[in-house]
Every structure is written in structure tokens, then in C-alpha cells.
TISEMAR-848016 format. One record per residue (C-alpha): x, y negated, z; residue in one letter. Coordinates in steps of 0.5 Angstrom, whole numbers, padded with zeros to 4 digits, always signed. Example, Ala and Ser with C-alpha at 12.3 -4.5 7.8 and 13.67 -1.06 7.14 Angstrom:
TISEMAR-848016
+0025+0009+0016A+0027+0002+0014S
end
This chain:
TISEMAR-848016
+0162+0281+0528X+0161+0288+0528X+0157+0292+0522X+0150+0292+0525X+0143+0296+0520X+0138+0292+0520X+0132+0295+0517X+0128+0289+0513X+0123+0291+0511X+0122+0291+0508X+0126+0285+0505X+0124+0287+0505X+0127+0282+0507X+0124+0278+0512X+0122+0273+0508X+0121+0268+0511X+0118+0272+0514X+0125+0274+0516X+0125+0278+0519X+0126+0281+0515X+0125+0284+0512X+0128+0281+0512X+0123+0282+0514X+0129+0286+0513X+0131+0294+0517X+0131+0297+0511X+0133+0301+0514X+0139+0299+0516X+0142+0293+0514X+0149+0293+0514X+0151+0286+0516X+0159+0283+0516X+0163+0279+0516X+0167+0276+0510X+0172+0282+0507X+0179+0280+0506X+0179+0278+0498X+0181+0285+0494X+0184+0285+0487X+0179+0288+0482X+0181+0293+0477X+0177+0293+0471X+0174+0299+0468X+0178+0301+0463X+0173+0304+0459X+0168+0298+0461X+0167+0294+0454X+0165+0287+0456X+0166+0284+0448X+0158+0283+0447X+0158+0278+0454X+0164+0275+0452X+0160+0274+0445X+0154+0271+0447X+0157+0267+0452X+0161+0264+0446X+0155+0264+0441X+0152+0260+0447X+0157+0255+0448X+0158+0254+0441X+0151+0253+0438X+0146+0251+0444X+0142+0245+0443X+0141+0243+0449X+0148+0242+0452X+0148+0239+0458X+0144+0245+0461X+0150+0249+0460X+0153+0251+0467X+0158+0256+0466X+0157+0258+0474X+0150+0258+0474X+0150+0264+0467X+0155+0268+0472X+0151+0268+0476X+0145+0269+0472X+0149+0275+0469X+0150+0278+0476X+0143+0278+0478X+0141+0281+0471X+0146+0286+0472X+0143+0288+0479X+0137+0287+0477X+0138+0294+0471X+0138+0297+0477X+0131+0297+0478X+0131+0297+0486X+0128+0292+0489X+0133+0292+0495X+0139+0291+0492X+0140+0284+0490X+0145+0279+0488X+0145+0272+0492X+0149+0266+0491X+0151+0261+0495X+0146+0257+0497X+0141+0264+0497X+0146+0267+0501X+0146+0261+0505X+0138+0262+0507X+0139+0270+0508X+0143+0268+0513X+0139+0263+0516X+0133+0269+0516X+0137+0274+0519X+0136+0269+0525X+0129+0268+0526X+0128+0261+0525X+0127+0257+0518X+0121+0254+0515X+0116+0258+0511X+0109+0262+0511X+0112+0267+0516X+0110+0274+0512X+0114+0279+0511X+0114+0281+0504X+0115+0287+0499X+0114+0292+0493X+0108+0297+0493X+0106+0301+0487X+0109+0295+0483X+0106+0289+0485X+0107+0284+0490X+0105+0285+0497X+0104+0282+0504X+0108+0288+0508X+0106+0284+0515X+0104+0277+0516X+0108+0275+0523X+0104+0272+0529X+0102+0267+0530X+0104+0264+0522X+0102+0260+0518X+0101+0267+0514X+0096+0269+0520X+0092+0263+0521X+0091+0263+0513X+0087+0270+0514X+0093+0274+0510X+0093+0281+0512X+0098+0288+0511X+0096+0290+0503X+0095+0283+0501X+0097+0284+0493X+0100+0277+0491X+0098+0277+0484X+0100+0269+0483X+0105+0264+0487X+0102+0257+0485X+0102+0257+0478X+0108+0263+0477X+0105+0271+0476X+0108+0275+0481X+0108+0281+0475X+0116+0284+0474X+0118+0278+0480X+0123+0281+0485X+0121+0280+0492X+0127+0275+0493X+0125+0271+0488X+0119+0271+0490X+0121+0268+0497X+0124+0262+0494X+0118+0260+0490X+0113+0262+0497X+0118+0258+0503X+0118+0250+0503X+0119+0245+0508X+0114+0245+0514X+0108+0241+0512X+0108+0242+0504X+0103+0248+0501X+0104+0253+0497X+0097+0257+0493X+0097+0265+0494X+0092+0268+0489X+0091+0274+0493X+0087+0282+0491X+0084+0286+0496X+0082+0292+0496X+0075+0290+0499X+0074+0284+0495X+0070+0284+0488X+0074+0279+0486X+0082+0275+0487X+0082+0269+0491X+0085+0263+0492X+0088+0262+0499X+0092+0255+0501X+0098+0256+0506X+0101+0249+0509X+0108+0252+0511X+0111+0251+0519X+0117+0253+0522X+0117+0260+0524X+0120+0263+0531X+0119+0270+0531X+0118+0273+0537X+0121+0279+0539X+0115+0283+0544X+0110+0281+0550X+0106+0286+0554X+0100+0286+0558X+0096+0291+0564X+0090+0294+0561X+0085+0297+0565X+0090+0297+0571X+0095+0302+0570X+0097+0302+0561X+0102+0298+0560X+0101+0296+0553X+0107+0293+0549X+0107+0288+0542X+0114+0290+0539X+0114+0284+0534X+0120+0286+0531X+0127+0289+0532X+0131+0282+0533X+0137+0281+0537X+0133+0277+0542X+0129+0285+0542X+0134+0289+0546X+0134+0284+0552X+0127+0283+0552X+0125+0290+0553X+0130+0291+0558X+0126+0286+0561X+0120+0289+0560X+0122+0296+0561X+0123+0294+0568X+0117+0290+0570X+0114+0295+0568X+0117+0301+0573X+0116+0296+0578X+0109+0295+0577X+0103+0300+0578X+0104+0303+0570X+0102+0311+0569X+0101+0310+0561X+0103+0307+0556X+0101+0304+0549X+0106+0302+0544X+0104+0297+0539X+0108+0296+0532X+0103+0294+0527X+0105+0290+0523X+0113+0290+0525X+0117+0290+0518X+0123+0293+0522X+0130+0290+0523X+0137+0292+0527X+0137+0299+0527X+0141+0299+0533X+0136+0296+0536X+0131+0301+0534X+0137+0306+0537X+0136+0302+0543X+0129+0302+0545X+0128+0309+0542X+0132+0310+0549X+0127+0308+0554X+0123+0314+0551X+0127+0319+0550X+0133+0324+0553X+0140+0322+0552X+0141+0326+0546X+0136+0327+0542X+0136+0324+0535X+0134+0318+0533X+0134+0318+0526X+0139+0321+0521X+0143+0316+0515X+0143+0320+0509X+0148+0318+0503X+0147+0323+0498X+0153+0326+0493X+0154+0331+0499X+0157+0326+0504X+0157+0328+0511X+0150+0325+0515X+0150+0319+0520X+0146+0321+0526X+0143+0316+0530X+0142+0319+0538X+0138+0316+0544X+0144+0314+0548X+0138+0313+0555X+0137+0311+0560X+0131+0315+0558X+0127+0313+0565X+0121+0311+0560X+0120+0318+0558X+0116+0321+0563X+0110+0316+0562X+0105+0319+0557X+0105+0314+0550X+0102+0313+0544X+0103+0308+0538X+0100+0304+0534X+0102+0303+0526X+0099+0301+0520X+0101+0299+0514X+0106+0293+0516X+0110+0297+0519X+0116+0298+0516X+0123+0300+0516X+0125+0301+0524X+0118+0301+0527X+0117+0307+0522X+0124+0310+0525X+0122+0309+0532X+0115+0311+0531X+0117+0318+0528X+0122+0319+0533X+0117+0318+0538X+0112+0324+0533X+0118+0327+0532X+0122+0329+0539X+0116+0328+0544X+0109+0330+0540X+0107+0324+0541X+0100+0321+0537X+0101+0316+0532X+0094+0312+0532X+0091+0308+0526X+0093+0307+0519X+0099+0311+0515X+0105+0306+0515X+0108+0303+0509X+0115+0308+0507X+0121+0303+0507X+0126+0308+0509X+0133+0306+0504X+0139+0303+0508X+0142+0297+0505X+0149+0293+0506X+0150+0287+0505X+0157+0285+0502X+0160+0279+0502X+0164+0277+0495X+0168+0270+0494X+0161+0266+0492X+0155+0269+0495X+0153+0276+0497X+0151+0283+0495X+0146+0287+0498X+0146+0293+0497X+0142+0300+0497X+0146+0305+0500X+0143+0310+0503X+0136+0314+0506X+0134+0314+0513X+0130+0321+0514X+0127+0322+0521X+0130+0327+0526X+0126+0332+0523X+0129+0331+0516X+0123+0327+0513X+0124+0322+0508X+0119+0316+0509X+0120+0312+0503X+0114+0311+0498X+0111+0315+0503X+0110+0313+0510X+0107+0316+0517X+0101+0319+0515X+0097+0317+0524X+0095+0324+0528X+0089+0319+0529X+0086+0315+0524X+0083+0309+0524X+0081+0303+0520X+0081+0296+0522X+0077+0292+0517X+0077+0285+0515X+0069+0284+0520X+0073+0288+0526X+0080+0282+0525X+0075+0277+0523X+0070+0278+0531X+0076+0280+0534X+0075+0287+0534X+0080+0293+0534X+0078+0299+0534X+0085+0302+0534X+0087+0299+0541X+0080+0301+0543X+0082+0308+0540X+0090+0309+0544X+0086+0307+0551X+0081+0312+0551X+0085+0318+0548X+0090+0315+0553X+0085+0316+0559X+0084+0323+0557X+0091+0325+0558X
end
């Protein structure tokens, strides 16, 4: 299998949720296959006596012995030593977590289907996925968690935060949710599902504006939009609206890809940055370009992360097109993940930076037109910042 980025996001990581981001793109996500075995040199300046102490102190003095599970200490001693870190990306997982990551790289588990991450220290739903149990509850983008059933969320990682969150299809799970709009936290009960995530659907509006809902960049997404693509050269389209709210992102190649329906053979996509003078890696729109002479705008909001910003801003970027609605959420850190002889390591690893060398995260898109979509408008169907890329659309 070759290497692929896979931009989370926001996993940001897709949770189950996948996506994911995993969801994840975060943005990129470097994904392998197992390494060959490597013998590792000790740091010979690396004094590991105090764990050898407190390991043997333990073993030693412990009461309740039969809770000692040497396998799950070492473990334990990994996820704290990543954990020093203080990047909520970089994450250690072991055999059975790595297992689920795997399964959620693929877009079909079990769960409440919303992609997850850290913003301003706190917990929060990045974006709930179509049609989820997470939607049909009412959680929105910006969501903090403050409680997952009985456990707080205060200093909890975004992975273990999925464990507690996904289950089997039928059982529930209690959020404790803070919104900005609300005088107080609420309780919110979700029965999880199965979760199969869509990559994209289109429609007609208005006779001649295509409008595309990309869902996330998934490996189904490539194909899909080639699709889509198509259908719409052959059909009456002159506009077109791209809607990537709530997308948490995914493989960067594909993001690479659909970049290359809009924009000519060439031009940058997004730049790889890994810091400590080593050289950058340019991401180009490798074509076919033939979506490039259509007027577009797109559509953002807080949930999307990770690709749909680096797709978003490419588009900004290189053609000047408008982005409409709210600032984005700023995941822009590219993470690898690396298999070890039990479990695996994600690892942070780079920046992504736009074509114009802009730094996303903890910061985002900021909208060339800004429009809020409040709870009222979600809960009687309204979107105004649909409303909005139809009528700015019509004036071009």
C-alpha cells in the first residue's frame, strides 16, 4: 500500500466519526503499511533507572496484584510519554485501539458519527456527519463537551475521548453539552448506529448552478467526483456552488485531486512544511482543469477542517474565489502514522501552509462574506448562507 496524507481532522481523528478525522486530514495523514522490524539504539544519554525503579517498586509493594499487567503499564508509560508532548495529534495506540483506527480509516463502524477535536482546551464537535445519529440528535459545529456520561472531558485526549463516545449500535451514550447561544449546559442523549459516511451528492438549483455537497475526502471521493464532474459538463450548469461545511477533511491526495477539476495543471495546492530548514513539499493540481471556467464559490463554516480548508484556500488562493459563511476551524498539522511491533504511533510531523504560505492552524479561513447560520435557522430549515452563494452567484 503506498503512503497516502490523510488529513483528519481533525482526529482529528474521525471519530467515529471517522473520518476522521479521523475525522482525520489532519492534514495529511501519512498512511503505511507495516515497516520491516528496525533495532533500536538507546540514547546513551537516556537514564530510564527511575522507570526501572518505579516499575519494581510497584511490582514489589502493590496491593492489589492481580491488577498488575506488565503489557498494559508499557503501554500506559508510551501514552504518557506521548502525552508530554502536548499535541493532541500525536498519539500512541495499542493493538486493539490500533485496530479501531483502522476500521475508521475505512468509513464504516459503530458510533454517533461526529468528528471531534481540541479548540481552545475544551473538547468539541469539529462536525456532526450526515445523516448520524450526532445530527439527528441537534449537535452542532462548536458544541463543547464538557461530559461524556459520568467522565469529564477537562484534560481528556481526543482518542480517549472516542472510546468513551463510540459503542455498539443501539446503546447510548449521555453528552453534557455548552453552546454559545445557550444559558446553560444541557444534556443530550444519543443512541448510537452504524455510521457509513458519504463522500458527496449534488443537485440543480435554480436551473443552471450545480451545487456540490462534499462530505468528506474518502477514497470513494475520487471516483465520486469524477463522476459528478462529468454529469455536470453534460448537463445545463454555467455556476457552480461547492459546499464543504462541516467536512473534517481526509487523504490529502484526494483533496489534491479535486483541487484539479478547478484549477490549471500546475498551480499549487497546498504546501508541506517540516520545519528545521528541511526543504518543503508542494502539492500541484495535476488537472484535468475542465471545471476551471465555471464561476464558484464555496461555503465553510466551523466544521470544516483539514482538506476542505486546503481545497477552500486553494481555490481563495489561485482564483480569488469567495468563500461564504463562517471562519473555518484551523487544523493544519500533518501527522504520520507509524506501525511499531504492538500498536502504532501517530505522529505530528509537519505544517500545511496555503499556496500563499498562510498558516491555518489555531487560526482557519476567515469568509470574504460572512454569514451566520443560527440554531432557529438549522431547526426551520433555513440556510442563509446557501441563500447567500445563490444570490452572489447570480450576480456574476
Amino acid at each position: 500500500m503506498n503512503f497516502k496524507k490523510y488529513s483528519f481532522q481533525i482526529a482529528i481523528v474521525l471519530f467515529i466519526i471517522v473520518m476522521a478525522s479521523f475525522i482525520s486530514f489532519e492534514v495529511g495523514f501519512n498512511y503505511g503499511e507495516k515497516e520491516g522490524l528496525r533495532k533500536i539504539t538507546p540514547d546513551q544519554d537516556l537514564d530510564l533507572s527511575l522507570f526501572w525503579e518505579a516499575y519494581h517498586v510497584l511490582e514489589d509493594k502493590y496491593a492489589h496484584s492481580q491488577n498488575f499487567d506488565a503489557k498494559e503499564m508499557v503501554y500506559g508509560a508510551i501514552k504518557g510519554m506521548v502525552e508530554s508532548l502536548g499535541d493532541p495529534y500525536t498519539v500512541f495506540f495499542d493493538p486493539d485501539e490500533a485496530k479501531v483506527f483502522e476500521e475508521d480509516v475505512k468509513g464504516v463502524f459503530e458510533g454517533i458519527g461526529a468528528e471531534i477535536g481540541i479548540r481552545d482546551d475544551h473538547l468539541t464537535i469539529i462536525a456532526p456527519l450526515e445523516n448520524t445519529p450526532a445530527q439527528k440528535a441537534g449537535l452542532l459545529a462548536g458544541d463543547k463537551i464538557l461530559k461524556i456520561d459520568d467522565t469529564s472531558t477537562l484534560n481528556l485526549s481526543v482518542d480517549r475521548a472516542v472510546q468513551l463516545i463510540r459503542g455498539a449500535k443501539g446503546t447510548e451514550v449521555i453528552l453534557t453539552i455548552s453552546r454559545e447561544d445557550w444559558d446553560q449546559v444541557k444534556e443530550i442523549t444519543i443512541k448510537r448506529g452504524v455510521i457509513e459516511i458519504p463522500s458527496l451528492r449534488w443537485e440543480i438549483k435554480e436551473e443552471n448552478i450545480a451545487y456540490i455537497k462534499l462530505y468528506q475526502f474518502s477514497e470513494n471521493a475520487e471516483w465520486d467526483f469524477r463522476e459528478v464532474a462529468l454529469d455536470i459538463i453534460n448537463s445545463p450548469t454555467e455556476k457552480i456552488i461547492l459546499d464543504l461545511r462541516n467536512n473534517p477533511g481526509g487523504y490529502l491526495e484526494v483533496a489534491q485531486y479535486i483541487s484539479g477539476w478547478f484549477l490549471e495543471k500546475g498551480q499549487i495546492v497546498a504546501i508541506e512544511d517540516f520545519g528545521s530548514n528541511q526543504e518543503q513539499k508542494i502539492y500541484k493540481s495535476k488537472g484535468p482543469s475542465d471545471l476551471e471556467p465555471y464561476p464558484i464559490v464555496v461555503l465553510i463554516n466551523q466544521g470544516s477542517a483539514s482538506g476542505s480548508e486546503i481545497l477552500a484556500a486553494a481555490l481563495r488562493d489561485n482564483r480569488g474565489i469567495k468563500l461564504i459563511g463562517e471562519k473555518s476551524f484551523g487544523k493544519g498539522t500533518v501527522q504520520e502514522l507509524k506501525s511499531l511491533q504492538e500498536g502504532s504511533l501517530k505522529i505530528t510531523i509537519a505544517n500545511w501552509l496555503t499556496p500563499n504560505g498562510e498558516i491555518i492552524t489555531n487560526k482557519g479561513l476567515e469568509p470574504d462574506v460572512e454569514v451566520e447560520l443560527t440554531e432557529d435557522d438549522f431547526n426551520q430549515g433555513k440556510d442563509p448562507q446557501l441563500d447567500k452563494a445563490v444570490e452572489i452567484l447570480n450576480q456574476m
